[in-house]
N, C-alpha and C positions, 0 to 999 in steps of 0.2 A: 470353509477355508477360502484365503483369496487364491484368487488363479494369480499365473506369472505376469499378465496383463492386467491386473489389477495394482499388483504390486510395483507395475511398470510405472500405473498412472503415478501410483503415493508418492512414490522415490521424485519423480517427474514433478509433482506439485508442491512438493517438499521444497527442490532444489527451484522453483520460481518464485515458492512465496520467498525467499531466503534472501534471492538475488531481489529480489523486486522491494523488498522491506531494507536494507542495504543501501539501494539507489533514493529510496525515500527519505531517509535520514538525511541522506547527501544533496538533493534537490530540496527536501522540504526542510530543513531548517531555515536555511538563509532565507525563504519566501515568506517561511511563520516570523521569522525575525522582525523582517522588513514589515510585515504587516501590523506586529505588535509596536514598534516604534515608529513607523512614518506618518504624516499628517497628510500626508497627499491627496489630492483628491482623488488619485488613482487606485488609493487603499480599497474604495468598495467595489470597482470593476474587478478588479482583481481576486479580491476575497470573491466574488458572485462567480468569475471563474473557475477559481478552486474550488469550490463547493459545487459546483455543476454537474459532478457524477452522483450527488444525491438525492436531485429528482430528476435527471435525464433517465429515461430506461436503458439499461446496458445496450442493448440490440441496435440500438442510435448510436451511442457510443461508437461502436464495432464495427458500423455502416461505416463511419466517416474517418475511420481509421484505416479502412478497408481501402477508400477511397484515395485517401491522401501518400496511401503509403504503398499503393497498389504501383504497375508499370507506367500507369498515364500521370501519376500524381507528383506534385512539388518533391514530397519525401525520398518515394518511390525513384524517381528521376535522380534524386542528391545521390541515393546509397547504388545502385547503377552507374553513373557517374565513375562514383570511388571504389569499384570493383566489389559491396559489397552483396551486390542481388536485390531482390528486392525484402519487405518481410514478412509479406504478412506469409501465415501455414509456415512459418519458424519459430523458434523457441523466441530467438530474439524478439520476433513481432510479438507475441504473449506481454514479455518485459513490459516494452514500451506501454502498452494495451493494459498493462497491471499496473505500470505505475501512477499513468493517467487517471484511471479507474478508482484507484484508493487512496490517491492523492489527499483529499479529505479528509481521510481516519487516520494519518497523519499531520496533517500542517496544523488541523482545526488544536487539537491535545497539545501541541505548542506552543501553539502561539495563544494560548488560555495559560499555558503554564509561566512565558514570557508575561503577558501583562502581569502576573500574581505577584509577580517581584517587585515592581512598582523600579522608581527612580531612586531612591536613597541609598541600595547597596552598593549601585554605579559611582553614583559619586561622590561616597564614601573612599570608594578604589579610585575614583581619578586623585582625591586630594593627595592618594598616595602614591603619587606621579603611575599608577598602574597603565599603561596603554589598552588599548582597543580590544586587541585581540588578547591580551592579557587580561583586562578585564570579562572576556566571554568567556575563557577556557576555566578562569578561578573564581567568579563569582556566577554567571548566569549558569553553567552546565550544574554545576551543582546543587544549585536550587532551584533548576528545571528537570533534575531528575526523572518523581513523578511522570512531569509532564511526558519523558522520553519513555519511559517505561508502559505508559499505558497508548502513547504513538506507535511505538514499536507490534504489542501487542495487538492492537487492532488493524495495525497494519499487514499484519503476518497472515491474520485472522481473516481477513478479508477477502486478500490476495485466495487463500486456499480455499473460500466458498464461492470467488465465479466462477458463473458458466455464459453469460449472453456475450460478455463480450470474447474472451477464448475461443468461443466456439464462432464468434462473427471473424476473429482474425487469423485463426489457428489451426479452425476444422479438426478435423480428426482422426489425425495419425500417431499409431501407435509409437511410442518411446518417443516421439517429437512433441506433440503437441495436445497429447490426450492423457489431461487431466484426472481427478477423479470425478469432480462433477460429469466431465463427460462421458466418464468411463460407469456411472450410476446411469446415463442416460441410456446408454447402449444398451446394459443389462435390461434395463426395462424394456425397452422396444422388443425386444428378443425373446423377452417373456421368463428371462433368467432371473426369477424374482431372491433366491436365496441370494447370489451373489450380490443382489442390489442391497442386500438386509444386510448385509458385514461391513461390506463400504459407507453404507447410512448408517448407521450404528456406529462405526468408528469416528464418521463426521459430526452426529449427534454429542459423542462422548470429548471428540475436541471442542466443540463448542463450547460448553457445558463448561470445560473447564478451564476455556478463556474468561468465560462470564466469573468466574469464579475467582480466577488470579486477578482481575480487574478487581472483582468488588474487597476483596482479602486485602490488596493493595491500598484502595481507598480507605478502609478500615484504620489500617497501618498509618495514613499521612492521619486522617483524621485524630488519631492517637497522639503521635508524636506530636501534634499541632496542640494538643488538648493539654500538655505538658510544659 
């Protein structure tokens, strides 16, 4: 059975990956946008950007978040400043550290799903005097769906399996910043192997079942496309 610090971590990981897949939609669409329409030559820094927590090792990551957002750091200094403290070993600092972190397994699913639509649906809706944002809300959201549904999801999915970076910015305090991954790590160290076997097993069975609604989903467009 889990212990009450177990169920600390879930509720805890739960409520990060939620908040952290939330901020991603909202940061990462207008970036996948921008990246699927601009010609700039600053499209490929930027995309090599975004994409950087997928061969950075977390622990790097973590360093330099640590760093930046520590009491000596730019960040650190800002949020001090405006009476916020500083973040890292908070929930807050987690966020940030998460959204950075999965920034990827969202913008990338968008901005794939933004080019699939190609130029014709747009200006088909401009001819009909449709503006900007009217055109985004009635024609792109909707046939970026997919593309949002399998962002969201890996997004979520993500966010709930770190641990290098979390644990480089968050350490590990109970009800604040101790995850499950971290809260696996504990039991093991301790030599609590059952408990590590309920937590792993419930992480193996969420997995399992993101892989699953991805691929069912695929299936789904695949279908309706085949129609």
């Amino acid at each position: 059975m889990l212990t009450d610090e177990a169920l600390a971590a879930v509720w805890l990981t739960l409520r990060l990956a939620s908040v952290t897949t939330i901020l991603l939609f909202l940061v990462g669409t207008p970036i996948a946008w921008w990246l699927a329409r601009t010609r700039s030559w600053l499209k490929a820094p930027v995309g090599a950007l975004v994409a950087l927590p997928l061969v950075l090792p977390p622990t790097v990551i973590g360093f330099y978040l640590l760093v930046v957002m520590g009491p000596q750091g730019p960040i650190g200094q800002l949020t001090q400043a405006l009476g916020l403290g500083v973040l890292p070993f908070t929930f807050r600092g987690l966020v940030v550290g998460s959204v950075i972190y999965s920034m990827p397994f969202v913008v990338q699913p968008l901005q794939n799903a933004f080019d699939a639509i190609g130029e014709r649906p747009l200006e088909v809706a401009a001819t009909l005097r449709a503006g900007p944002w009217d055109r985004f809300f009635t024609v792109v959201l909707p046939l970026a769906r997919p593309g949002f549904i399998t962002a969201g999801i890996l997004g979520f999915a993500h966010t709930v399996g770190e641990f290098g970076v979390v644990l480089m910015i968050g350490g590990n305090i109970p009800d604040k910043t101790r995850v499950v991954s971290v809260q696996i790590y504990d039991h093991v160290e301790a030599l609590e192997y059952t408990q590590a076997h309920w937590l792993s097993a419930g992480m193996l069975a969420f997995s399992f079942a993101v892989l699953l609604a991805l691929h069912a989903s695929g299936s789904g467009k695949r279908k309706s496309g085949g129609k």
